[in-house]
DOMARGU-182526 format. One record per residue (C-alpha): x, y, z. Coordinates in steps of 0.001 Angstrom, whole numbers, padded with zeros to 6 digits, always signed. Layout:
BEGIN
XYZ ...
// end
This chain:
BEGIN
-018241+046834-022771 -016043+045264-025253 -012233+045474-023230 -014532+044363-020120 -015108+041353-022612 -011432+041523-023463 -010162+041198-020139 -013279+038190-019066 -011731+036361-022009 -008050+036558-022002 -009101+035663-017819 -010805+032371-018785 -007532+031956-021281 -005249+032226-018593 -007491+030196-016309 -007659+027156-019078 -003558+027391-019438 -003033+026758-015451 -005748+024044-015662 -004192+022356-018364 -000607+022604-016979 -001756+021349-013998 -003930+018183-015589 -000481+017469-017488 +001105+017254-014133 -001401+015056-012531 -000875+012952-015804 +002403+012677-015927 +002798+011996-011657 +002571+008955-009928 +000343+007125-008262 +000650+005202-005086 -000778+001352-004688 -000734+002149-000702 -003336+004074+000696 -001145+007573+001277 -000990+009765+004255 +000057+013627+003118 +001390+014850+004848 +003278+011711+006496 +002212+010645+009617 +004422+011727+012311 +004988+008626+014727 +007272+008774+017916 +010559+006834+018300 +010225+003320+020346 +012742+000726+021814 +011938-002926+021965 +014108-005987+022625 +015623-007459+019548 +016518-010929+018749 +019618-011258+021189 +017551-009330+024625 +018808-005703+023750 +017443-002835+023325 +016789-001782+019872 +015711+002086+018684 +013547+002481+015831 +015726+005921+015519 +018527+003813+014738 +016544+003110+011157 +015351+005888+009717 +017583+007273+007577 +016520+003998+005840 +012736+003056+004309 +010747+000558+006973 +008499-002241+006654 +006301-002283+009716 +004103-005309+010425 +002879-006391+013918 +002048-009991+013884 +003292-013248+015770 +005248-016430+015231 +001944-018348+015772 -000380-017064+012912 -001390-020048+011032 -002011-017984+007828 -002003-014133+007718 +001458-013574+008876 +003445-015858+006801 +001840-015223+003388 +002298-011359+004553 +005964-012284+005015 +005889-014100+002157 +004245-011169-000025 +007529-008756+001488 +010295-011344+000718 +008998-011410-002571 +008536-007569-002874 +012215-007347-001657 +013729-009945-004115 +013005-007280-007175 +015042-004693-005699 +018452-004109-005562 +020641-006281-002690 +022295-002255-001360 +018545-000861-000838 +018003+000470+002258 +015023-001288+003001 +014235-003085+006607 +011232-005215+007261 +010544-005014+010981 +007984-007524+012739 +006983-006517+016000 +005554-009478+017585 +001993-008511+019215 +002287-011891+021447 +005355-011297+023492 +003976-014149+025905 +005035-017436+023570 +007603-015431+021130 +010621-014657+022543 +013531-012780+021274 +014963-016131+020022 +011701-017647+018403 +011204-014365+016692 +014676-014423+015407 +014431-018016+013999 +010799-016897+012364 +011943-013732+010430 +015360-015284+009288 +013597-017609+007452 +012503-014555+005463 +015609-013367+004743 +018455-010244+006209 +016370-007561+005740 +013441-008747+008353 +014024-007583+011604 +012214-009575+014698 +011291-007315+018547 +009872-008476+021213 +009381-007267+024446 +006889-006804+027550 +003143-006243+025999 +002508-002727+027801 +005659-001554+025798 +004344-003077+022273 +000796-001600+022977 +002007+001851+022889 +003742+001535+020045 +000689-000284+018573 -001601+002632+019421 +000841+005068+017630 +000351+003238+014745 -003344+002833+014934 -002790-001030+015217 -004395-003873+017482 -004256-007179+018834 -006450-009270+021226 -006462-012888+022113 -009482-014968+021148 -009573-018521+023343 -009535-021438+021565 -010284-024544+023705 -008990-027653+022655 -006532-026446+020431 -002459-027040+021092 -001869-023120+020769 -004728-022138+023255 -005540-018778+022079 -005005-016887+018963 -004106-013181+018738 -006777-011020+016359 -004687-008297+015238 -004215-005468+012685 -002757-007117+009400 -001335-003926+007505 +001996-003177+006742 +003211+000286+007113 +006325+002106+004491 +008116+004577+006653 +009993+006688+004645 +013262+008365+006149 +012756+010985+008429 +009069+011758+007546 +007105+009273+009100 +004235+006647+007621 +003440+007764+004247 +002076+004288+003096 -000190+001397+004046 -000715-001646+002410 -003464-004336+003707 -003647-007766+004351 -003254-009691+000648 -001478-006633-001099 +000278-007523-004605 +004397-007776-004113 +004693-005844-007933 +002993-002763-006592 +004473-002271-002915 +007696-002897-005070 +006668-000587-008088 +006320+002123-004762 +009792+001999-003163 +011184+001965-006405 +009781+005154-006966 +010396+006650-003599 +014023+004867-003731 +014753+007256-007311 +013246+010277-005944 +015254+009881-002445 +018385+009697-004348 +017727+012800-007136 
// end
């Protein structure tokens, strides 16, 4: 009776150890501002037309970290103050970091390659504009889990608006989406995350 005791206690002992260890490790680890995927979210390659009508692979990219936002040149608010929120994300981080913002333009019928390419200059180097026909942007839409749809708006000068998803995804290099921010996200903590994932790609 008393080494059964013996062995119950010196099993809660070791039990409490490996908890404690591992609530030090929790602790000390960090903690995403984007809502994670783990593992990352496999997507597939694409190709869409880039600012001067050629063909640009995503595969091309991704031995660097991606900014993925579908929007279009004709948003009256959420896309620029999302662009806004990435140039300013970007600006805190070193000018070598290989870090691409890429706006795929959900609205290929109005933005063309060289509309897109005036829009996301005005960003800054990093931002990346495609275009292309809208069956080819779908599909890379519906990897992502993203949308867009016109809404009519009679009596306006722009006609129609295009309802779309407003999140940006982080693509790390290799692995896929591991982050998403939405619409209204704070620059410090999409920055404060590819810091972090820019240290721990390089140890």
């Amino acid at each position: 009776m008393v080494r059964s005791r013996f062995w119950l206690a010196l099993i809660l002992l070791i039990a409490v150890i490996f908890l404690t260890i591992g609530c030090q490790a929790l602790a000390t680890g960090y903690e995403f501002h984007g809502t994670q995927f783990d593992p990352p979210l496999a997507v597939p390659d694409f190709e869409l037309m880039d600012a001067n009508g050629q063909p640009f692979r995503f595969s091309e990219t991704q031995s660097q970290f991606n900014l993925i936002y579908f929007g279009y040149t004709f948003c009256p608010d959420v896309c620029p103050l999302t662009m806004f929120d990435l140039k300013e994300t970007l600006e805190g981080l070193p000018d070598e970091a290989p870090i691409n913002v890429i706006f795929i333009s959900v609205d290929p019928d109005r933005d063309t390659p060289e509309l897109v390419e005036r829009y996301v200059s005005s960003f800054g180097p990093e931002f990346i504009g495609l275009t292309d026909d809208y069956a080819k942007i779908e599909e890379v839409m519906l990897a992502y889990g993203a949308y867009a749809e016109k809404e009519e708006t009679p009596g306006s000068a722009a006609e129609y608006l295009v309802n779309h998803t407003a999140r940006v995804y982080l693509m790390t290099p290799e692995d896929g989406i591991l982050l998403t921010y939405p619409f209204g996200f704070e620059p410090e903590d999409l920055r404060s995350d590819l810091v972090y994932l820019l240290e721990t790609n390089d140890s």
